[in-house]
N, CA, C and O of each residue as an XYZ file, in Angstrom:
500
protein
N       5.368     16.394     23.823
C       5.214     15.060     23.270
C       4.533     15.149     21.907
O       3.598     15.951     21.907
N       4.767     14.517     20.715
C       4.431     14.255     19.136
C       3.557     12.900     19.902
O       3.892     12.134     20.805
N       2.016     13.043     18.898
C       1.158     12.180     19.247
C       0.663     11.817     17.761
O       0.565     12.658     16.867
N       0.340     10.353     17.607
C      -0.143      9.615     16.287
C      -1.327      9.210     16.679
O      -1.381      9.258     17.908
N      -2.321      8.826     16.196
C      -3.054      8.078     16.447
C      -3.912      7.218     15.506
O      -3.675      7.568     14.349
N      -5.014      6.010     15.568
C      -6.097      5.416     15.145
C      -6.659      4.813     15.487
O      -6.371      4.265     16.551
N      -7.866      4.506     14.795
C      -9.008      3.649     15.634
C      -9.691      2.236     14.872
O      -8.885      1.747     14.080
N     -10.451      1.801     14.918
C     -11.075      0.545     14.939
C     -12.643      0.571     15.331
O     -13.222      1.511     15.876
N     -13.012     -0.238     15.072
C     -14.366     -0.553     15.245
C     -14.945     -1.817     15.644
O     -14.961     -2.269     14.499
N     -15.518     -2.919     16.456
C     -16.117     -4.128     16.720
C     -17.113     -3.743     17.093
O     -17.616     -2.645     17.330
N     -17.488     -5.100     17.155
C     -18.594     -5.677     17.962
C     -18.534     -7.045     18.680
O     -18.312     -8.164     18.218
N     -18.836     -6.575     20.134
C     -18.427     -7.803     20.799
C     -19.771     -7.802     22.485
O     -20.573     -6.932     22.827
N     -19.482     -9.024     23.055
C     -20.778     -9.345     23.773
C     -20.084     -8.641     25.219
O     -18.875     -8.433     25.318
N     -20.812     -8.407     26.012
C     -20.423     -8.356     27.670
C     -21.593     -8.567     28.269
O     -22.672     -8.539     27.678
N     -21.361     -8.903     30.096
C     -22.485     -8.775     31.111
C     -21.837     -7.855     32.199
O     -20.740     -7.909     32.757
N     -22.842     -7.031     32.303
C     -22.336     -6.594     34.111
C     -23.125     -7.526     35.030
O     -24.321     -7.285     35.196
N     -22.754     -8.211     35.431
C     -23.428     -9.119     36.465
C     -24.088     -8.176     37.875
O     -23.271     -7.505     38.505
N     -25.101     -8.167     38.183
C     -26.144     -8.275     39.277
C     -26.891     -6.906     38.858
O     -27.512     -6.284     39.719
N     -26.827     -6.466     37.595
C     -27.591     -5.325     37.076
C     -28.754     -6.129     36.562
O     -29.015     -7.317     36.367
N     -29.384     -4.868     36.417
C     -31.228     -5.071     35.750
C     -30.947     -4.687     34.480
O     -29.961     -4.018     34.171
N     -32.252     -5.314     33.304
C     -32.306     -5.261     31.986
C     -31.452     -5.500     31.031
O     -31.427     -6.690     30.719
N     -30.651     -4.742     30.373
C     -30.135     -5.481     29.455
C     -28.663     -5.426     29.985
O     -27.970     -6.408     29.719
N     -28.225     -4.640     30.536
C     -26.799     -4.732     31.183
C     -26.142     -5.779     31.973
O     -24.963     -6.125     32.054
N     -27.720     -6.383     32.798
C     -27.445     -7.307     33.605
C     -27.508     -8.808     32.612
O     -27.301     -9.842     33.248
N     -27.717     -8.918     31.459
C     -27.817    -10.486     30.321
C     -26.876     -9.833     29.306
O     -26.547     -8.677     29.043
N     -26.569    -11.093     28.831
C     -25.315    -11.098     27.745
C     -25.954     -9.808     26.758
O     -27.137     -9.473     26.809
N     -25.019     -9.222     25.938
C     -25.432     -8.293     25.013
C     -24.505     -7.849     24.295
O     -23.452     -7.488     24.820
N     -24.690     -7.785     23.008
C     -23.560     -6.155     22.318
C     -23.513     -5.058     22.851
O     -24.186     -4.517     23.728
N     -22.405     -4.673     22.076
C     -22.224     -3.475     21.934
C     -21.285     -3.096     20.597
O     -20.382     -3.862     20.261
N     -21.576     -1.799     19.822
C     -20.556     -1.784     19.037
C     -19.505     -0.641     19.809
O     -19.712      0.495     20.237
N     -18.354     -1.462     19.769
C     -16.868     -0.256     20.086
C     -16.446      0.057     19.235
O     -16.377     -0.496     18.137
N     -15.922      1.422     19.730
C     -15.022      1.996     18.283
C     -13.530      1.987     19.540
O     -14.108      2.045     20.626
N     -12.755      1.966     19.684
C     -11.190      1.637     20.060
C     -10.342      2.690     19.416
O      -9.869      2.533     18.291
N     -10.105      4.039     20.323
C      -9.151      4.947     19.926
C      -7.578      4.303     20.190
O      -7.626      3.247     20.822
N      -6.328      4.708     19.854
C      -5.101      4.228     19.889
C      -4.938      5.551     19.881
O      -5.688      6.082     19.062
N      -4.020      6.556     20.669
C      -3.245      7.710     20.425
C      -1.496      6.965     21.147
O      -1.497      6.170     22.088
N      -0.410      7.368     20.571
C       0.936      6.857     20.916
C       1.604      7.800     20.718
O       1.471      8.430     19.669
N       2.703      8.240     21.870
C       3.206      9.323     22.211
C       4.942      8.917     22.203
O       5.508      7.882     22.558
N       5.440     10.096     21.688
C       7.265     10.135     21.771
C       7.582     11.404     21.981
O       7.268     12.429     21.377
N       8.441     11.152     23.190
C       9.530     12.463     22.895
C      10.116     13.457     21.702
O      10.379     14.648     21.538
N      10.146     12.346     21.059
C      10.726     12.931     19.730
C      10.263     11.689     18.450
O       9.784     10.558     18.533
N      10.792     12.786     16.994
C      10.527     12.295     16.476
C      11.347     10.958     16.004
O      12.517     10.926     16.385
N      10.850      9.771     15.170
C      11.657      8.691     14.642
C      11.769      8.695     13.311
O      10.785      9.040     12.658
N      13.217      8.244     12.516
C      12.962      7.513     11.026
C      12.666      8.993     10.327
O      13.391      9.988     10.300
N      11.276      8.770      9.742
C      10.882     10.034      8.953
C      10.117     10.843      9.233
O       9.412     11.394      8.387
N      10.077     11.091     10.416
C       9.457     12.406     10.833
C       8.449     11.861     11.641
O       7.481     12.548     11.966
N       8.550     10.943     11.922
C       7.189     10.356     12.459
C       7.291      9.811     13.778
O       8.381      9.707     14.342
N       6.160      9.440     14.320
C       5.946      9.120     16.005
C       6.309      7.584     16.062
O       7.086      7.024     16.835
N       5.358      6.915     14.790
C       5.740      5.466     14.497
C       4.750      5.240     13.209
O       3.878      6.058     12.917
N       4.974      4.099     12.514
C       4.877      3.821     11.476
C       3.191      3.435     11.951
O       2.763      2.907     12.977
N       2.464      3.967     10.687
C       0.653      4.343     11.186
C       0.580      2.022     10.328
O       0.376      0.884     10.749
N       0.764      2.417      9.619
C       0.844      1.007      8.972
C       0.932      0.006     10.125
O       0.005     -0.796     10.238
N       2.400     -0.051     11.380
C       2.108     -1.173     11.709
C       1.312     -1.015     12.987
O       1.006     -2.091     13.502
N       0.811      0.325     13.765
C       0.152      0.337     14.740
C      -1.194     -0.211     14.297
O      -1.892     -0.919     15.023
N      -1.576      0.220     12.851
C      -2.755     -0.305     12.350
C      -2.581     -1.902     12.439
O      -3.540     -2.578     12.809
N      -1.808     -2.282     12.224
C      -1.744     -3.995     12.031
C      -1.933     -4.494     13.214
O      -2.873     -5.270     13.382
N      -1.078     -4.149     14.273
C      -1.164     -4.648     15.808
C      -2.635     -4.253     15.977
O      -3.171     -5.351     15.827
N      -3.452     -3.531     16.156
C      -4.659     -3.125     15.872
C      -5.655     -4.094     15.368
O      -6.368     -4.403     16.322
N      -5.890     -4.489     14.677
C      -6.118     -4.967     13.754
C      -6.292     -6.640     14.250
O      -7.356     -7.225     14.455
N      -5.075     -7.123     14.352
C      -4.460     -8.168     14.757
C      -5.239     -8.815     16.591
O      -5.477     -9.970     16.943
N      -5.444     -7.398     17.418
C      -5.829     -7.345     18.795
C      -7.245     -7.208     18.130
O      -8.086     -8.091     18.295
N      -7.412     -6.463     17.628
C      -9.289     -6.811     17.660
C     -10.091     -7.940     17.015
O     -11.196     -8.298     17.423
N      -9.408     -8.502     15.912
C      -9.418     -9.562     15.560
C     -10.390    -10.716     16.453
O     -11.530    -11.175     16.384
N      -9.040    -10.879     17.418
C      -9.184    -11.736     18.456
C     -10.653    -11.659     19.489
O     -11.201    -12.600     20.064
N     -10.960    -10.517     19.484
C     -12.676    -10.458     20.499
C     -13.525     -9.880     19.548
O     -14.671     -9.513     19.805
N     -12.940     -9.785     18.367
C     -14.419     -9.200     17.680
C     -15.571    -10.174     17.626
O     -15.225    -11.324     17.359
N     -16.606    -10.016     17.781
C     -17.993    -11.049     17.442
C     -17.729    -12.335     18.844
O     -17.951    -13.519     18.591
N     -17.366    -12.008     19.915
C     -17.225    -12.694     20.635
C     -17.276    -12.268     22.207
O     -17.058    -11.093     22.499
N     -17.557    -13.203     23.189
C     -17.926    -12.319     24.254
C     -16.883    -12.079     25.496
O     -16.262    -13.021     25.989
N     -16.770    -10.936     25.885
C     -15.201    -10.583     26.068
C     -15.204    -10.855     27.962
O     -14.544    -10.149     28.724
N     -15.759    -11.580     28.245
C     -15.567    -12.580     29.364
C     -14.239    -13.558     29.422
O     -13.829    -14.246     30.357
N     -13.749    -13.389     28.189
C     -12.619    -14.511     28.031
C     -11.350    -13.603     28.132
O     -10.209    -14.055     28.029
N     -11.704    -11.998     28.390
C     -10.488    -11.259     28.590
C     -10.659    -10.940     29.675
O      -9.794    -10.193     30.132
N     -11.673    -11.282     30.484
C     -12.120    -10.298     32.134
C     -10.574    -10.886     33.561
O     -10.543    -12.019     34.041
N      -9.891    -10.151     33.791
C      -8.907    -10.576     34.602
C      -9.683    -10.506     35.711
O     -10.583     -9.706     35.963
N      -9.049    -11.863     36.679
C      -9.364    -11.815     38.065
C      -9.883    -10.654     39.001
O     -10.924    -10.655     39.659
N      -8.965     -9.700     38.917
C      -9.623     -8.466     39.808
C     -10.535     -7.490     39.097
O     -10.351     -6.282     39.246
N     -11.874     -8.128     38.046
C     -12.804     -7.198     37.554
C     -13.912     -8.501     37.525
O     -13.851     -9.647     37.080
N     -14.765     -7.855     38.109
C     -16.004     -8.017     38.180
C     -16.805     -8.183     36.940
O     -17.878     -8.786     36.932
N     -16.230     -7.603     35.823
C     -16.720     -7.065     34.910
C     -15.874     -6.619     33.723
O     -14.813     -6.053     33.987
N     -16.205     -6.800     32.474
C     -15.194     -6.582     31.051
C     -15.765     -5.208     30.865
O     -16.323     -4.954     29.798
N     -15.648     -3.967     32.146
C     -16.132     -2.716     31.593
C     -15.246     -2.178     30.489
O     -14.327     -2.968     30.275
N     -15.206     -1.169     29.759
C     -14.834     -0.359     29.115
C     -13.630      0.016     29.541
O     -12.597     -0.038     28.874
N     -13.766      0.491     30.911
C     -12.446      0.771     31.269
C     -11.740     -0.729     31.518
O     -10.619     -0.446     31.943
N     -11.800     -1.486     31.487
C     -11.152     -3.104     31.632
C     -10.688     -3.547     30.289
O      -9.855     -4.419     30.039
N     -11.233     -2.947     29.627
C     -11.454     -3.255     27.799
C     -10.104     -2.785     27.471
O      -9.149     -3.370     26.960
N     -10.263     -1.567     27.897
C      -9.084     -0.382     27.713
C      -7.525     -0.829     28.420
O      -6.458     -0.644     27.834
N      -7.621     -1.285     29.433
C      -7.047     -2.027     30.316
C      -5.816     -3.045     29.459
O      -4.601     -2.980     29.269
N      -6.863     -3.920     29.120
C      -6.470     -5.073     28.637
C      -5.940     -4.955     26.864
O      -5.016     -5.700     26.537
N      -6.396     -4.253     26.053
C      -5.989     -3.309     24.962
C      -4.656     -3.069     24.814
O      -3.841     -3.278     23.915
N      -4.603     -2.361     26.401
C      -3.281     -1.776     25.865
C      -2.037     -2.620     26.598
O      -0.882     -2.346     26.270
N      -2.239     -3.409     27.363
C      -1.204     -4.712     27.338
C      -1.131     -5.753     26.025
O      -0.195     -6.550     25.951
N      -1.810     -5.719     25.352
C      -1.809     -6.508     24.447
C      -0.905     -5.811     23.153
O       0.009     -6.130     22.392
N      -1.725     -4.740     23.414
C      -0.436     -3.760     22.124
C       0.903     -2.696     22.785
O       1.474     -1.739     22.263
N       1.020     -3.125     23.678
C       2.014     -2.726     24.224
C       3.720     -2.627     23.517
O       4.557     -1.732     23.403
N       3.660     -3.698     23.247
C       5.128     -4.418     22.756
C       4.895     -3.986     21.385
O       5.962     -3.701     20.842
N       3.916     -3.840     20.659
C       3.869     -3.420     19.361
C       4.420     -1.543     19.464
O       5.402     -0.935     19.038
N       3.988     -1.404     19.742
C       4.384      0.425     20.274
C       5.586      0.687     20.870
O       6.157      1.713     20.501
N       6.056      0.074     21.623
C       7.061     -0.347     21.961
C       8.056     -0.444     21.283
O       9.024      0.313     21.354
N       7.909     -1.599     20.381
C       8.674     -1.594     19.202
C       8.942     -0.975     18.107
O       9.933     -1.331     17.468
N       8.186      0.009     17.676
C       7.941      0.849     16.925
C       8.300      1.721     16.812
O       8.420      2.196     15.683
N       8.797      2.644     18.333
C       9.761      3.192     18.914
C       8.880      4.369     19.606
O       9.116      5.549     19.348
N       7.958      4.017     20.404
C       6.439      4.862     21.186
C       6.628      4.711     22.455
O       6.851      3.595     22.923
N       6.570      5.778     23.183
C       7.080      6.097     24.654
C       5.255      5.615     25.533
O       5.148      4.616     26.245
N       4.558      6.176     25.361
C       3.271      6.291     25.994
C       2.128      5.678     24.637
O       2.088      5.961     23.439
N       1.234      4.678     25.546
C       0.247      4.714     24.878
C      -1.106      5.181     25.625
O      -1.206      5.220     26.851
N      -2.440      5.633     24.454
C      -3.577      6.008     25.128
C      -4.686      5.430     24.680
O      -4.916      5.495     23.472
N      -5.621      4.732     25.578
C      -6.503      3.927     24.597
C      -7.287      4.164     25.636
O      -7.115      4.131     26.855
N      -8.932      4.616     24.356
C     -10.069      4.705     24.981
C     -10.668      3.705     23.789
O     -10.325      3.443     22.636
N     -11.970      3.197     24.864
C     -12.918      2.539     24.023
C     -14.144      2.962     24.521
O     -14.636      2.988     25.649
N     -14.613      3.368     23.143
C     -16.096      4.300     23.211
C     -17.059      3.132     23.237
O     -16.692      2.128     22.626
N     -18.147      3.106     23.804
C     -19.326      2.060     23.681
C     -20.304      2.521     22.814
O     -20.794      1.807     21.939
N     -20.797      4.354     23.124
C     -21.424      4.827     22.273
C     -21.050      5.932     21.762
O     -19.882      6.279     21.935
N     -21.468      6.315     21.410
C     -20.625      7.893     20.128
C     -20.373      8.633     21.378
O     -19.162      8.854     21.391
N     -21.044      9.234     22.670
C     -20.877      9.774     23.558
C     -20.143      9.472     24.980
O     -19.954     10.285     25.885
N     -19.759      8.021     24.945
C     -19.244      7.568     26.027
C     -18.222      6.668     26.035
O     -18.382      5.580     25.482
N     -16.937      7.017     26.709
C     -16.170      6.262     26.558
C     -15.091      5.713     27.771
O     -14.631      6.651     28.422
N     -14.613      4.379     28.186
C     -13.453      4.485     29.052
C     -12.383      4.134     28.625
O     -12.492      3.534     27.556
N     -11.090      4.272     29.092
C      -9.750      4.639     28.914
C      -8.961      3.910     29.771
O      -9.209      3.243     30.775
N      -7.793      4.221     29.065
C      -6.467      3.804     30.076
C      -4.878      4.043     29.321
O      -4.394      3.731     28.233
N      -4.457      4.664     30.365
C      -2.904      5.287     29.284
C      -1.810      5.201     30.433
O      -1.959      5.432     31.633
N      -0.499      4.747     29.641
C       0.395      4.345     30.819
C       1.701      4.316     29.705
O       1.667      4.513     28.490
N       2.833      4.000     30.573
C       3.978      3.743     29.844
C       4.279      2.524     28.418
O       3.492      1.586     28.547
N       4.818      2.422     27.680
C       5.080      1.244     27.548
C       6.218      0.602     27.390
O       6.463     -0.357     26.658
N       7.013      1.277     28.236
C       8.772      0.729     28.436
C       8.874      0.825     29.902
O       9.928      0.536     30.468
């Protein structure tokens, strides 16, 4: 598999509900949001997909929760807008962009801190 990738950066609020200190009350965090997108082969000009518009879909998706508290993306079966839920929800949103682009697999982690991060990677056709 030929792999592209990029990233991003926010800042946005979460709670883990029934935790102590600061995890358990509203809070930041800054994310950084990896994108890696995978093809069989190559497309067009040599490439996996055009870095321009994965950046835009990008861009476009973080937009939307940056500076805001991401309770408004938490689906029914999470307790919680963890990282890995973040990641989750990420990559349904840019799905169809990759997709379109002509990208077999996407991989998205979102780091909370320089050392820690959760994920989620799946088809997107």
């Amino acid at each position: 598999m030929y792999a592209v990738g990029t990233s991003a950066e926010l800042q946005a609020w979460h709670v883990m509900p029934g935790m102590a200190g600061p995890e358990g009350q509203l809070h930041t965090h800054d994310y950084r949001v990896e994108l890696v997108v995978e093809s069989s082969r190559l497309r067009g000009k040599g490439w996996v997909c055009d870095l321009d518009l994965l950046n835009a879909a990008l861009g476009d998706v973080i937009g939307r929760v940056a500076d805001k508290d991401l309770e408004a993306i938490r689906p029914d079966d999470a307790a919680a807008v963890t990282v890995e839920v973040f990641a989750r929800w990420l990559h349904g949103e840019l799905s169809e962009a990759v997709r379109d682009a002509g990208s077999e697999v996407l991989d998205v982690r979102v780091w909370e801190t320089p050392a820690a991060f959760g994920g989620y990677r799946a088809s997107v056709g």
